[in-house]
MARLUMPA-84824 format. One line per field, with one value per atom (N, C-alpha, C, O): residue in three letters; chain; y, z, x. Coordinates in steps of 0.2 Angstrom, whole numbers, plus 2048, in hexadecimal, padded with zeros to 3 digits. Layout:
// residues N
type = c(ala/...) .
mol = c(A/...) .
y = c(Y/...) .
z = c(Z/...) .
x = c(X/...) .
//
This chain:
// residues 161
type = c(unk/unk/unk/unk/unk/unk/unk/unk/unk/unk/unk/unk/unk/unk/unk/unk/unk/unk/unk/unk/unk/unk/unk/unk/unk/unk/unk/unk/unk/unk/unk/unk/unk/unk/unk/unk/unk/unk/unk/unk/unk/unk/unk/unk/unk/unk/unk/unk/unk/unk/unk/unk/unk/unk/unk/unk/unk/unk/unk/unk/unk/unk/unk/unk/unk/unk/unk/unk/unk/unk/unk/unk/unk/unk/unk/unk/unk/unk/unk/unk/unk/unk/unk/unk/unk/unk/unk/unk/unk/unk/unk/unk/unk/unk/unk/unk/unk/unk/unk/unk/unk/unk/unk/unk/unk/unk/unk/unk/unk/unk/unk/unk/unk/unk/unk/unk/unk/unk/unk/unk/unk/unk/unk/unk/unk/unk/unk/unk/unk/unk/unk/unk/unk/unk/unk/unk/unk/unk/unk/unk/unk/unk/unk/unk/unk/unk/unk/unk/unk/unk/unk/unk/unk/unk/unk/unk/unk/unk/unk/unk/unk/unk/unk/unk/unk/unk/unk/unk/unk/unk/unk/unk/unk/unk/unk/unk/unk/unk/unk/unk/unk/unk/unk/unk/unk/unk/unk/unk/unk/unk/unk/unk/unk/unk/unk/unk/unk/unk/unk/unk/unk/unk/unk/unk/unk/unk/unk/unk/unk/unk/unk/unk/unk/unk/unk/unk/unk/unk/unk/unk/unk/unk/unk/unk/unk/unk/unk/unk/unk/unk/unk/unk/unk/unk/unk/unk/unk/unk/unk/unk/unk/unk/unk/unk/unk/unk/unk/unk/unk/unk/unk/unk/unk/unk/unk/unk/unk/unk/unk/unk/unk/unk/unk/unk/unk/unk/unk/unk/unk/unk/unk/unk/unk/unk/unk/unk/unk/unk/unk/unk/unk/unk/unk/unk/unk/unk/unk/unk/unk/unk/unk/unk/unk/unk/unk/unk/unk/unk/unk/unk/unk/unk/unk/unk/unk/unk/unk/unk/unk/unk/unk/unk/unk/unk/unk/unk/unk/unk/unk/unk/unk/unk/unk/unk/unk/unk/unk/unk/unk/unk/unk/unk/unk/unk/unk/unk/unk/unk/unk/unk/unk/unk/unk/unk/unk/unk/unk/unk/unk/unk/unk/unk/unk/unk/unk/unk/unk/unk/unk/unk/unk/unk/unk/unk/unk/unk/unk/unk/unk/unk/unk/unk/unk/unk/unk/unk/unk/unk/unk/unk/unk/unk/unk/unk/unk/unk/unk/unk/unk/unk/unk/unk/unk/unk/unk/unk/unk/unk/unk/unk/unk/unk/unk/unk/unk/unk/unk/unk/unk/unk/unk/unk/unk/unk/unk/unk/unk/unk/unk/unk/unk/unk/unk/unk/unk/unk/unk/unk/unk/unk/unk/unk/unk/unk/unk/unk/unk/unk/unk/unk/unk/unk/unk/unk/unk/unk/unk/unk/unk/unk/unk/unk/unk/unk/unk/unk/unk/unk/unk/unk/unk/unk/unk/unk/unk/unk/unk/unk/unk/unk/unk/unk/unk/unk/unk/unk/unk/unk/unk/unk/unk/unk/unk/unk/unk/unk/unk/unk/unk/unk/unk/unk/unk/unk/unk/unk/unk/unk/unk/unk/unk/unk/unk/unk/unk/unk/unk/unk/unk/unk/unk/unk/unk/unk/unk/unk/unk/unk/unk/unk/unk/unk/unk/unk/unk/unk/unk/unk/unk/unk/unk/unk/unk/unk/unk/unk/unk/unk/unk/unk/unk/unk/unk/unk/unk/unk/unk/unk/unk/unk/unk/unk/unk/unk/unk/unk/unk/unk/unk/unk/unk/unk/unk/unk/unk/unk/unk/unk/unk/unk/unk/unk/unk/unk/unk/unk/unk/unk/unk/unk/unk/unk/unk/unk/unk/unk/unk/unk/unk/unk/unk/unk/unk/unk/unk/unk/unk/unk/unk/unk/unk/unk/unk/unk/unk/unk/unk/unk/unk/unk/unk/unk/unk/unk/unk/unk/unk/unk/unk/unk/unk/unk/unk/unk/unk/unk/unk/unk/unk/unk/unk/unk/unk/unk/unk/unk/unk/unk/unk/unk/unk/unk/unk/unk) .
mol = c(A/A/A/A/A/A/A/A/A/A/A/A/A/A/A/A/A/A/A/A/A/A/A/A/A/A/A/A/A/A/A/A/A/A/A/A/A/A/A/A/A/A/A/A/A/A/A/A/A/A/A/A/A/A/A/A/A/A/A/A/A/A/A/A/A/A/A/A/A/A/A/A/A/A/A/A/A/A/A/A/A/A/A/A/A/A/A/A/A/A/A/A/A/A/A/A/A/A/A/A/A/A/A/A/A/A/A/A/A/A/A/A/A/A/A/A/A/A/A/A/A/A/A/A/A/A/A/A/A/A/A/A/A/A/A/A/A/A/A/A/A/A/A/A/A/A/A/A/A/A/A/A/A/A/A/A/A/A/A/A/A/A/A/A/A/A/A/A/A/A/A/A/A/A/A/A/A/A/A/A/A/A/A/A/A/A/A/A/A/A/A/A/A/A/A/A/A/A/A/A/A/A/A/A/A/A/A/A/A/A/A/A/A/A/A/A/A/A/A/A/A/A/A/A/A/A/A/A/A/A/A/A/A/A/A/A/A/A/A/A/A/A/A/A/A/A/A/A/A/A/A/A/A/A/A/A/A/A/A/A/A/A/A/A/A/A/A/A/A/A/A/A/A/A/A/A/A/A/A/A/A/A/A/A/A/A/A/A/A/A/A/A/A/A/A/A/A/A/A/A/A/A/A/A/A/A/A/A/A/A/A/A/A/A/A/A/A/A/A/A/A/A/A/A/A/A/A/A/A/A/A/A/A/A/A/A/A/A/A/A/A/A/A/A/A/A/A/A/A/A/A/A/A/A/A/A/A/A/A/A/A/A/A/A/A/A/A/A/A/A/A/A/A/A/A/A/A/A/A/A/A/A/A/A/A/A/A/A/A/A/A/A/A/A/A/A/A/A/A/A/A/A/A/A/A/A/A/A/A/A/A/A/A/A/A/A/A/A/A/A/A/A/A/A/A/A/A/A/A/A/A/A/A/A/A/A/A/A/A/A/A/A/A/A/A/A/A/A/A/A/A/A/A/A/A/A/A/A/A/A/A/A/A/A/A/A/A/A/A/A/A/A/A/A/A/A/A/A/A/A/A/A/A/A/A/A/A/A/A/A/A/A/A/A/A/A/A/A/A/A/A/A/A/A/A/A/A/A/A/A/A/A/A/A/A/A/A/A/A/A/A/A/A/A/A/A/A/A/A/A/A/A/A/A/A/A/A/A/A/A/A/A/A/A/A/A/A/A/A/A/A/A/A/A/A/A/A/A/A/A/A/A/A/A/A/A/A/A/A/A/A/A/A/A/A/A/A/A/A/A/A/A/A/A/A/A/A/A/A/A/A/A/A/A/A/A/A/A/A/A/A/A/A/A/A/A/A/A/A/A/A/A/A/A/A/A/A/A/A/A/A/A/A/A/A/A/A/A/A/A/A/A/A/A/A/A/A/A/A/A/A/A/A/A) .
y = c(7E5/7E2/7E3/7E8/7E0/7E0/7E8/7EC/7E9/7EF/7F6/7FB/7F4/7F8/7FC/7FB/803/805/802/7FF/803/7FF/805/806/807/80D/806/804/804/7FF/7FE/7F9/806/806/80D/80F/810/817/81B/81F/81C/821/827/82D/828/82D/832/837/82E/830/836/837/83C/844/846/845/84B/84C/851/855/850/850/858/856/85E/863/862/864/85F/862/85C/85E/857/850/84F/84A/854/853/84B/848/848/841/840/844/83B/839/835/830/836/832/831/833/82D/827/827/827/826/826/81D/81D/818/814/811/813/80E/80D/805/803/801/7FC/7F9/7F9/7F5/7F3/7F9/7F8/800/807/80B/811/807/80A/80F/80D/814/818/816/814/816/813/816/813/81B/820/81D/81D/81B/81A/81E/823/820/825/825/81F/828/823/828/82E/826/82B/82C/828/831/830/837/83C/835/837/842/846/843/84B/84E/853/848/84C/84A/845/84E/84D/84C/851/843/841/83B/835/83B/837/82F/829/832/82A/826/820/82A/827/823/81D/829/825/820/81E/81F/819/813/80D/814/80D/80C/806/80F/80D/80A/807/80E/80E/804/801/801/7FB/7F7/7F4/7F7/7F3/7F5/7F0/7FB/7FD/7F9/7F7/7FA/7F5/7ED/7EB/7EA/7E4/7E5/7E3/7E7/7E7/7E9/7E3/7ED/7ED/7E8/7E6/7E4/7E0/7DA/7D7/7D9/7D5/7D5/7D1/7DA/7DD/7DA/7DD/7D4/7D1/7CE/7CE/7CB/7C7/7CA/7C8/7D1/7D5/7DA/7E0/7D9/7DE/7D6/7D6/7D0/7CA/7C9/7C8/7CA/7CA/7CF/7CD/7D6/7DB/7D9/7D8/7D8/7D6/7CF/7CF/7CA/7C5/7C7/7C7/7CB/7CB/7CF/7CE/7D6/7DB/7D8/7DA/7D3/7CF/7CA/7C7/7C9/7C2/7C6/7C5/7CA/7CF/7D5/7D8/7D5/7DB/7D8/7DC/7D3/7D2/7D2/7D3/7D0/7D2/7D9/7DC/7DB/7E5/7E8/7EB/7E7/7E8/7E6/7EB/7E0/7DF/7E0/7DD/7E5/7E9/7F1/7F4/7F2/7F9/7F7/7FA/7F4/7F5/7F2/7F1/7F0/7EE/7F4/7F4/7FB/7FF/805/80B/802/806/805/800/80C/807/807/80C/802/7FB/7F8/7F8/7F4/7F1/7EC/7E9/7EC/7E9/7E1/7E0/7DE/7DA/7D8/7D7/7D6/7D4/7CE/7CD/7CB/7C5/7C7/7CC/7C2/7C3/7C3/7C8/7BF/7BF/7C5/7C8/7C9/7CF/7D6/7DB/7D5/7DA/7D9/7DD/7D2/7D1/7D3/7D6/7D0/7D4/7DE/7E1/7DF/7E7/7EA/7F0/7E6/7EB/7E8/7E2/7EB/7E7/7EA/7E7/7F0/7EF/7F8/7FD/7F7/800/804/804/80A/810/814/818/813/814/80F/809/811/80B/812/816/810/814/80F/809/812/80C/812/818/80D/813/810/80A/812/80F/80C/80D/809/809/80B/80C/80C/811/810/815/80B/809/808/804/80B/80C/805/805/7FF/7F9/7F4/7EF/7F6/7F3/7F7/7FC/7F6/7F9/7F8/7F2/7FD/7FA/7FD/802/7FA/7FC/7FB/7F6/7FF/7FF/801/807/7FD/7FE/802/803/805/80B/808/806/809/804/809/80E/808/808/810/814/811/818/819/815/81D/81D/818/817/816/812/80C/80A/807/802/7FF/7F9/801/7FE/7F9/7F9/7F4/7F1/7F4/7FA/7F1/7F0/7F2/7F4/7F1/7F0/7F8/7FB/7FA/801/803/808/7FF/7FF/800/802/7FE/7FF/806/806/80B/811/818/81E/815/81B/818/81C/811/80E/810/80F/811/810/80A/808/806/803/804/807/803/803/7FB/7F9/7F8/7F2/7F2/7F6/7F0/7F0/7EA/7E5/7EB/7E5/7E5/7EB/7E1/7E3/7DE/7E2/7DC/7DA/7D4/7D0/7D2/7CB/7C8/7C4/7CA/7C6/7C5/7C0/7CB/7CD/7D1/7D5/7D0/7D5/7D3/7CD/7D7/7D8/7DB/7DB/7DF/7E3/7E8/7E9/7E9/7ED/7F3/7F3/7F7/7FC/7FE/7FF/7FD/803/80A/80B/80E/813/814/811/818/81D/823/825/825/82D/830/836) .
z = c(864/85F/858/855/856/850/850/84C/854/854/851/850/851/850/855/85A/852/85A/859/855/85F/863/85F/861/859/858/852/84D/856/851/84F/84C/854/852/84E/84B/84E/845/84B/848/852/856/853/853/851/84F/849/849/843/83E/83E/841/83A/838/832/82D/832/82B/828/82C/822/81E/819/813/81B/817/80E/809/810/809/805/7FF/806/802/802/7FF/806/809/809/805/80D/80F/816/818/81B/820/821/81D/825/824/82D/831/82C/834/831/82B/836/836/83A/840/838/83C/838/833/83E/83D/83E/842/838/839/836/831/83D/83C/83B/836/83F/83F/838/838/831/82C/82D/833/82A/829/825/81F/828/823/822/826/81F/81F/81D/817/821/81D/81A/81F/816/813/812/810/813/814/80D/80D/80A/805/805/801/807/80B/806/808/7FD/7F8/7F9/7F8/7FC/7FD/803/805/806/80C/812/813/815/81C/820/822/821/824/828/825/830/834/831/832/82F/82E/829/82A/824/81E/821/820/825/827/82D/82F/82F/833/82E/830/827/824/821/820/820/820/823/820/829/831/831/834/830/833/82E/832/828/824/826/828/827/829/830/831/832/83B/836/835/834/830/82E/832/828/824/82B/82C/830/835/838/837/83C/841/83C/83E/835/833/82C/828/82E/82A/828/824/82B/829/825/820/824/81E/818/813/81A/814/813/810/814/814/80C/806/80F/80B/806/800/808/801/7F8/7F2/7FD/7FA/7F6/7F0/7F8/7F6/7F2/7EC/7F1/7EE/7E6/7E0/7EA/7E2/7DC/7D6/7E1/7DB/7D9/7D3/7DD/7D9/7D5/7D0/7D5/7D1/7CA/7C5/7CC/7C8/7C2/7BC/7C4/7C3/7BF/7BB/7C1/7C1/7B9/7B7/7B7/7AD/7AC/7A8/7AF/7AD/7AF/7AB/7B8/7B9/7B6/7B5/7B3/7AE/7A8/7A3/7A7/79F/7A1/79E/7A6/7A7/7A9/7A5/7AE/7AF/7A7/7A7/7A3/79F/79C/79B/79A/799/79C/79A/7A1/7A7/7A2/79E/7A4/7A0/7A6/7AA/7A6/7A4/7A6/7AC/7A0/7A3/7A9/7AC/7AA/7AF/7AF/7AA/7B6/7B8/7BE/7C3/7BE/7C7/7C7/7C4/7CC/7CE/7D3/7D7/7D2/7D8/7DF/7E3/7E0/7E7/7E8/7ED/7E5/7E6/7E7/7EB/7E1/7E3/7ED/7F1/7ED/7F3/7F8/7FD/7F7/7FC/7FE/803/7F9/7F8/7FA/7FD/7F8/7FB/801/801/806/80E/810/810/810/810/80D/80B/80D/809/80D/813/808/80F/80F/814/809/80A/809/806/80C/80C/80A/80E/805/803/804/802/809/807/806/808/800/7FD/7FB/7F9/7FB/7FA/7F3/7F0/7F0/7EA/7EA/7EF/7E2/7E3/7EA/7EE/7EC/7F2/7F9/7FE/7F9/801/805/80A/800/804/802/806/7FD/7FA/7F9/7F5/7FC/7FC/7F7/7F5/7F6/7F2/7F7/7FA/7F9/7FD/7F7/7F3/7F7/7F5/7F7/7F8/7F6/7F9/7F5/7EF/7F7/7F3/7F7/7FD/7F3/7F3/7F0/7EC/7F3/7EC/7ED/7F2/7E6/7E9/7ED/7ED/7EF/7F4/7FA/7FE/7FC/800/800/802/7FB/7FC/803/802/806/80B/80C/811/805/804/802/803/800/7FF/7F6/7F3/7F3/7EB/7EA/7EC/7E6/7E5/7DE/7DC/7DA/7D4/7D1/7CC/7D8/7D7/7DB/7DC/7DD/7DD/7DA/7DC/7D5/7D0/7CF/7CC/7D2/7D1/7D6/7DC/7D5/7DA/7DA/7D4/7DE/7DD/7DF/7E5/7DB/7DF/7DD/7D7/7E3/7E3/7E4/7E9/7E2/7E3/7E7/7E4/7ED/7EF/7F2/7F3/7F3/7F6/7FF/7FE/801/808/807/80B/803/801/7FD/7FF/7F7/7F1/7F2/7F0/7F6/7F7/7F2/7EF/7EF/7E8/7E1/7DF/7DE/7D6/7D2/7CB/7D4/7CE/7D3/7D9/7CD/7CE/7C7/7C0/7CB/7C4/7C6/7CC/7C3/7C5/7C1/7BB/7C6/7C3/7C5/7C9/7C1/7BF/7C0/7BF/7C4/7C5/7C3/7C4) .
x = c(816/812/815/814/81A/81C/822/821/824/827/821/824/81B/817/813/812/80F/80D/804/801/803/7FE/7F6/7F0/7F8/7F0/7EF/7F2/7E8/7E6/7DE/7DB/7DB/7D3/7D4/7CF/7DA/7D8/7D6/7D3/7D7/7D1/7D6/7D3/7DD/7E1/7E1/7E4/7DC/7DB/7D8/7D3/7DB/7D9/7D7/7DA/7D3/7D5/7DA/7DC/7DC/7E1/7DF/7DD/7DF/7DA/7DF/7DE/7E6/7EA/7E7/7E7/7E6/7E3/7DC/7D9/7D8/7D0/7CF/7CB/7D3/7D1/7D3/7D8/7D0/7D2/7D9/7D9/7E0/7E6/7E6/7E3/7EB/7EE/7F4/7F5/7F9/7FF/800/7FE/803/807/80E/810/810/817/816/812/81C/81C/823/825/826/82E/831/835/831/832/830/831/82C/82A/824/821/822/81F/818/819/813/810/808/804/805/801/7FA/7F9/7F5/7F0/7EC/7EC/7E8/7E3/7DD/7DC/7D6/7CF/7CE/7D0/7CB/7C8/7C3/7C1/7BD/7B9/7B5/7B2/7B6/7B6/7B4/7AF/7BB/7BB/7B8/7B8/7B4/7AD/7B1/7B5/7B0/7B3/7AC/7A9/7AA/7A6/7A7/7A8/7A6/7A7/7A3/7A5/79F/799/79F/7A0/7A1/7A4/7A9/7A9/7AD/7B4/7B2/7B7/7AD/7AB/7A8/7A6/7AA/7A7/7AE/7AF/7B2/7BA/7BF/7C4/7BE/7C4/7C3/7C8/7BF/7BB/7C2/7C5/7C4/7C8/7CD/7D0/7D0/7D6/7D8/7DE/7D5/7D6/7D8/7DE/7D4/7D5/7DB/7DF/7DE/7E4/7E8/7EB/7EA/7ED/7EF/7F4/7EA/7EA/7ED/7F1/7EB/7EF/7F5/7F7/7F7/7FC/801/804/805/808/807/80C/802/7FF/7FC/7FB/7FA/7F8/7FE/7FD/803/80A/80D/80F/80D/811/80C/80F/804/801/802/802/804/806/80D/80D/810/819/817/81A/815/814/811/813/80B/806/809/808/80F/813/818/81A/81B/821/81D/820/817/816/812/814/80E/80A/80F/80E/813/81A/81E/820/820/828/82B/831/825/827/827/82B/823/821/828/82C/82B/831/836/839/839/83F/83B/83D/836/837/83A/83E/836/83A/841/845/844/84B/84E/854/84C/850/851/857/84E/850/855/855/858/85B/861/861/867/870/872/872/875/874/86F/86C/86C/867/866/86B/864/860/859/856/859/856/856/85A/850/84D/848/843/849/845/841/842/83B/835/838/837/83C/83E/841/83E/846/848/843/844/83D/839/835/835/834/832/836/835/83C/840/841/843/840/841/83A/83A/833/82C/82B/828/82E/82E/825/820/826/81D/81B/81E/815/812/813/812/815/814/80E/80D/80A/805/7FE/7FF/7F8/7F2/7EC/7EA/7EA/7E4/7DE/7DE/7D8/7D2/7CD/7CC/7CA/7C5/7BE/7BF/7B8/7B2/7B2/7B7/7AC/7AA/7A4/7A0/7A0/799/797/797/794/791/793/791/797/79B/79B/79D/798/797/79C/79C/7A0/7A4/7AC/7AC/7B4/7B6/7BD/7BE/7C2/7C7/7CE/7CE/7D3/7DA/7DF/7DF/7E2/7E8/7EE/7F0/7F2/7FA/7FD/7FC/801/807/80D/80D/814/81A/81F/81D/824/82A/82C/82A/831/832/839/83D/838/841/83E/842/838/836/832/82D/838/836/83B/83E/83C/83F/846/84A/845/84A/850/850/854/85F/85E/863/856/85A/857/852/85D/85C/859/857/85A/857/850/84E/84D/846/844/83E/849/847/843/842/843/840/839/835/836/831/82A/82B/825/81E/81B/81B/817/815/80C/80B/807/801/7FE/7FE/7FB/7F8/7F1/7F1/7EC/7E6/7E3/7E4/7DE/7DB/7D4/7D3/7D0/7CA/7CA/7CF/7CA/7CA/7C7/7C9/7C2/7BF/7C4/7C8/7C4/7C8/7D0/7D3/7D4/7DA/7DC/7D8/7E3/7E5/7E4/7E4/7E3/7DE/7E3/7E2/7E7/7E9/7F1/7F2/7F5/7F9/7FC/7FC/7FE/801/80A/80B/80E/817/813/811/815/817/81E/821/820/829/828/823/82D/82E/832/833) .
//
């Protein structure tokens, strides 16, 4: 299955006592890729049963939510990224396509509620010494992308390390 392993109902998920949140480990195209439930500090089964249900979602279709992710930070980004690399010496720059080639996918998936547990927010984390691609320039960079499961992605930040 995509070079990927076969855990795709979260039944592996534990809690996490040093993050007080619920994590899952999968791999995908041999990446590491950590999901996190944030199940705001409480270590509660009911919680993380209103969570686990999205997770399986972005999972089973992660190819397309891996391309959505890589799309929206090259499209959303790619001004923010050649303001920072232009500050590099020498400066620097980078095209959309380059960033998309280089965020092959997240290594982390944060899914977290909002006020009302009925509505949720995931967020992708990128970049770093893992973005997985060839371009090295964009190693000092993080990426976090925001999305909701209805609308898709809304919002993105770099941070620098």
């Amino acid at each position: 299955m995509n070079g990927s392993n076969d855990k795709t109902k979260f039944d592996d998920t534990r809690w996490d006592d040093n993050f007080e949140s619920f994590v899952a480990k999968r791999t995908h195209d041999g990446r590491k890729i950590d999901f996190t439930f944030d199940t705001q500090q409480t270590r509660s089964d009911e919680l993380l049963a209103k969570l686990t249900p999205a997770a399986h979602h972005i999972w089973m279709a992660r190819q397309s939510w891996f391309k959505k992710f890589r799309d929206f930070v090259a499209s959303d980004r790619l001004s923010q990224f050649n303001t920072l690399l232009s500050q590099e010496d020498p400066p620097l720059a980078i095209t959309a396509k380059q960033i998309r080639d280089s965020l092959v996918c997240p290594y982390m998936i944060t899914i977290r509620p909002l006020d009302d547990f009925d509505h949720l927010r995931i967020d992708f984390h990128g970049g770093g010494n893992d973005w997985g691609g060839s371009d090295e320039r964009l190693s000092d960079y993080h990426v976090e992308a925001s999305a909701t499961l209805e609308e898709g992605f809304d919002d993105a930040t770099i941070y620098t390390y």
